[in-house]
C-alpha positions in Angstrom: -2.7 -121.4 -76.2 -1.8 -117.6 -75.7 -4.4 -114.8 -74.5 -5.1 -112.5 -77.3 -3.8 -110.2 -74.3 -0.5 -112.1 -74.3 -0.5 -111.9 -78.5 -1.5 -108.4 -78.7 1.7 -107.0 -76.0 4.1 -109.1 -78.4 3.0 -107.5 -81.8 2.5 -104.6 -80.1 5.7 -103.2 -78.0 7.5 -107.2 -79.0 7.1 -107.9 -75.7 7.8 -111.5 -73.8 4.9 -113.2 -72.5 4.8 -116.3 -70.4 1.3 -117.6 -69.1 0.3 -120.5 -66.7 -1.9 -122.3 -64.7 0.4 -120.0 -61.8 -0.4 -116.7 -63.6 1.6 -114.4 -66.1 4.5 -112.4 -66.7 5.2 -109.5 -69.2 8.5 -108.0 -69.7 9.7 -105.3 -72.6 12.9 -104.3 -74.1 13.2 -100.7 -72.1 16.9 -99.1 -73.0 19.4 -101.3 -71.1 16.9 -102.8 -69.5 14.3 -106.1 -70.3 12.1 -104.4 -67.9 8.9 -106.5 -65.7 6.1 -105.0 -66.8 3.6 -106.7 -64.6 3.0 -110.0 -62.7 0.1 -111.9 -61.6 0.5 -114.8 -59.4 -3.2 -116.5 -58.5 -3.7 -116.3 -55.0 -3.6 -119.7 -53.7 -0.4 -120.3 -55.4 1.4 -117.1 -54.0 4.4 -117.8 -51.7 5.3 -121.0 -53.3 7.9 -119.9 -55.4 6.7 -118.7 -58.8 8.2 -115.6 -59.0 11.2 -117.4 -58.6 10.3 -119.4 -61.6 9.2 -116.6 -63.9 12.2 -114.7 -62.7 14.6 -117.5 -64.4 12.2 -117.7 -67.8 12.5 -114.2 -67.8 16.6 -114.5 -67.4 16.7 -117.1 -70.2 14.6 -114.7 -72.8 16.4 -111.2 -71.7 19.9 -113.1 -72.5 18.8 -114.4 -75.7 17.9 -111.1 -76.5 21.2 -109.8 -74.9 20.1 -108.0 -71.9 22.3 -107.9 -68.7 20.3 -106.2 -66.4 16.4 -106.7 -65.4 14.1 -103.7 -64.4 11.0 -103.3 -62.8 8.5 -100.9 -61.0 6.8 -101.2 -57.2 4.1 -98.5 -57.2 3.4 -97.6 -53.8 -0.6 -96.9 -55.0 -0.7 -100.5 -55.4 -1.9 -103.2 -53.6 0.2 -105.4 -51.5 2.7 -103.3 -52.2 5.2 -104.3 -49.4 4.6 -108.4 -50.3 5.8 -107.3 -53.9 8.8 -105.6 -53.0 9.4 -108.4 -50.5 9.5 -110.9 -53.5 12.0 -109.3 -55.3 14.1 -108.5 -52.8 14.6 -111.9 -51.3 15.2 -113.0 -55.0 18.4 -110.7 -55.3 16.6 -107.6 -56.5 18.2 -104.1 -55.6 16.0 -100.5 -54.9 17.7 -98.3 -57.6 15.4 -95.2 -56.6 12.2 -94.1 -54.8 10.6 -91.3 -57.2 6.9 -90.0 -57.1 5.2 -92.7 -55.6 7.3 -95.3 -57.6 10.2 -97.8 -56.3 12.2 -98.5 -59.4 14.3 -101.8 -59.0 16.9 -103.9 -61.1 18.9 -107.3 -61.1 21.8 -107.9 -63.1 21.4 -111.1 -65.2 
């Protein structure tokens, strides 16, 4: 069953949600972009691969709504900033800019 979280963000802003025992993702239409919202990985299951995971639900869901390109923000006020940008740069993410305390990133799809 979804949150009421995870319902509200879809009626909302018609965001995709995807919740598990691993954690969530949420991810919006944004211009070209079906941009990462947030991400929550649950601490003991952290470097094993979910983002990995969520990355290719997210895929599936951006094309489907004909997206080509993911986006997503690093903010540098928060924490375990450097693990986070770590994650998406070993998945094939790319640093598009560093502006006011923000590390705006995008993979094509």
């Amino acid at each position: 069953m979804k949150s009421h979280w995870a319902s509200y963000r879809e009626e909302k802003v018609n965001a995709f949600i995807h919740e598990d025992e691993n954690g969530f993702v949420s991810v919006r239409e944004s211009g070209e972009w079906f941009y990462v919202e947030d991400v929550y990985i649950v601490k003991e299951k952290r470097d094993k691969g979910i983002m990995k995971t969520y990355e290719k639900i997210i895929i599936e869901e951006g094309k489907k709504r004909g997206f080509k390109k993911l986006g997503g923000t690093v903010h540098l006020s928060f924490n375990n900033i450097e693990e986070s940008l770590l994650v998406f740069l070993k998945i094939g993410w790319k640093i598009l800019s560093v502006v006011n305390g923000a590390i705006d990133i995008e993979k094509e799809i």
